[in-house]
N, C-alpha and C positions, 0 to 999 in steps of 0.2 A: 568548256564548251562555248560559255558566250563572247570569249575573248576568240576564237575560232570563224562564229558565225561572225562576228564583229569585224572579222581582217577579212571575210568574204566577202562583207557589203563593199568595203572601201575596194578589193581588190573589182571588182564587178561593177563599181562606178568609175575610178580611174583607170583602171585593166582595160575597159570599153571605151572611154571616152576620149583616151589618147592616143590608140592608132588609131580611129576613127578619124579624127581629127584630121591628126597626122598624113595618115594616108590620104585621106582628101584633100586637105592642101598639095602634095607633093604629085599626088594623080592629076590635078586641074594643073598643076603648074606642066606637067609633061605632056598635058592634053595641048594645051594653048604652044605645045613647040618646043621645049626645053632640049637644048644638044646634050647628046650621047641617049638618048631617053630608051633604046634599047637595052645599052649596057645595063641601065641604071634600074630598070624591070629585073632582068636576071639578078644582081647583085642583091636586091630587097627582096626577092622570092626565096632566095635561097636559105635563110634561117625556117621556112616551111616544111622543106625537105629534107633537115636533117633531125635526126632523133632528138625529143627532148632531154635525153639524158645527157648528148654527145654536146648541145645546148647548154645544161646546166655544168661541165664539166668547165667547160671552154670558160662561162662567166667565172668560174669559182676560181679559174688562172686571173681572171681581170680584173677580180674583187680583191685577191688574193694582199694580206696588208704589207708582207714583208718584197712580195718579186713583183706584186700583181702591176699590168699596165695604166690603174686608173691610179692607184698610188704612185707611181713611179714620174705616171705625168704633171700630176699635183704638185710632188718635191719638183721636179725640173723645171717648172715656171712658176716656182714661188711660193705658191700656196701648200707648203708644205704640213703646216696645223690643219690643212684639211684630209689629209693623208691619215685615214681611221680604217679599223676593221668591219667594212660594210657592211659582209653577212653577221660578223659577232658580235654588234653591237643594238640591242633592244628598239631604238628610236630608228634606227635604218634597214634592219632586215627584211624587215616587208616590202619595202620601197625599192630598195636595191634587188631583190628578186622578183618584183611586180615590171623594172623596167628592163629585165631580163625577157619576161614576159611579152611587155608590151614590141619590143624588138620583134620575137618573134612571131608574133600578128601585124606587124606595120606589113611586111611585103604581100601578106593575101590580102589587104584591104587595099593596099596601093595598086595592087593586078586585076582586084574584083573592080574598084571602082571608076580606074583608069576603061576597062573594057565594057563598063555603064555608060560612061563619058564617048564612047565610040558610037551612040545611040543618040546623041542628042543633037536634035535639029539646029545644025548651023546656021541657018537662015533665021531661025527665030533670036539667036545671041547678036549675028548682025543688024537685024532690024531693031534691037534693045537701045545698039550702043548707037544707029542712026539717032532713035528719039531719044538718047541723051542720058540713056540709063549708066547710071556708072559700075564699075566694075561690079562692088557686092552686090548692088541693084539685078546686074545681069545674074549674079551667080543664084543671089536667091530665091529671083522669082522666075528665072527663065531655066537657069540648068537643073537644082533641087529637085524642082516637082519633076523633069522627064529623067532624072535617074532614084525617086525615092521609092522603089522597088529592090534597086541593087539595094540602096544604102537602107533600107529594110530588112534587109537578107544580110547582109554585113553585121549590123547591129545587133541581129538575133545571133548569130554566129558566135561573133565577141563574148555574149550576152552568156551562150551555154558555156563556151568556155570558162568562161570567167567564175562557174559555179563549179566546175568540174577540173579546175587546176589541180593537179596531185605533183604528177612526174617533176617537173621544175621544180618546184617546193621542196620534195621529197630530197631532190641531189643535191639540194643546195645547201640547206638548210636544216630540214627533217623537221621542220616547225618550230627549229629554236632560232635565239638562243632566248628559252624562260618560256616558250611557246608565242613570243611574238610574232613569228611569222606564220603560226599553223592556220589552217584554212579548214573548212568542215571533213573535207578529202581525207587529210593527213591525221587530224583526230578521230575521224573513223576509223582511219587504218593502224591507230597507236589503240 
């Protein structure tokens, strides 16, 4: 049980903290203009809208150590000693299904927070960078506070999920191997 609650801290501080992140970098960058930035909304949304299973199914092809494509692409530029069995190996199963995870939360937080960023007073980022404010200057003290509502609501979001992961877990994984990757979900349901 404490090895459980223990991969739920870690998955609920990193599970959160890096499409958050993520998504906000890549939101601001599509905000301030970046080409194709329609495409690029569709493309990151769309791990949303597909079942977490169909999710976990597809990673377990990419983890996969003998066909999978993260091994395949390892051997073919060299790094082929890093070519291991992600989900079967104790030190990475948590890790490698947390960024199965985090994948598929990068696109709701790239879409919630891009469309917070649609709120925020252009005139107040242009008068920043008149008085000389520099980029993070502008980001932290002019955009933050008029979207830290969305990015409130974002964080809590991540935040429930991140307590209530099961399905991905469950396909991937089933909380092994040795129960390194169970989560309090998966050992209630064991």
């Amino acid at each position: 049980m404490w090895s459980a609650l223990g991969n739920n801290v870690i998955w609920v501080v990193l599970g959160t903290a890096a499409p958050i992140f993520i998504g906000l970098v890549i939101s601001v960058m599509l905000w301030t203009g970046a080409k194709g930035g329609g495409v690029l909304r569709t493309i990151y949304f769309l791990p949303m809208v597909l079942s977490p299973v169909v999710i976990g199914v597809i990673w377990n092809w990419i983890y996969n150590p003998l066909f999978g494509l993260l091994n395949t692409g390892l051997r073919n530029v060299g790094l082929g000693r890093w070519a291991i069995g992600w989900l079967g190996e104790t030190e990475t199963a948590l890790y490698a299904v947390m960024l199965t995870a985090i994948w598929t939360y990068l696109g709701f937080c790239i879409v919630v927070l891009y469309a917070g960023l649609q709120k925020v007073d252009s005139e107040l980022v242009d008068a920043a960078r008149i008085d000389g404010a520099s980029p993070w200057q502008r980001f932290r003290n002019v955009i933050v506070p008029q979207i830290r509502p969305v990015l409130t609501m974002v964080i809590v979001y991540t935040v429930i999920g991140g307590f209530n992961v099961f399905d991905v877990v469950w396909v991937m994984t089933g909380g092994g191997p040795n129960n390194s990757s169970e989560v309090i979900a998966t050992y209630t349901y064991e």
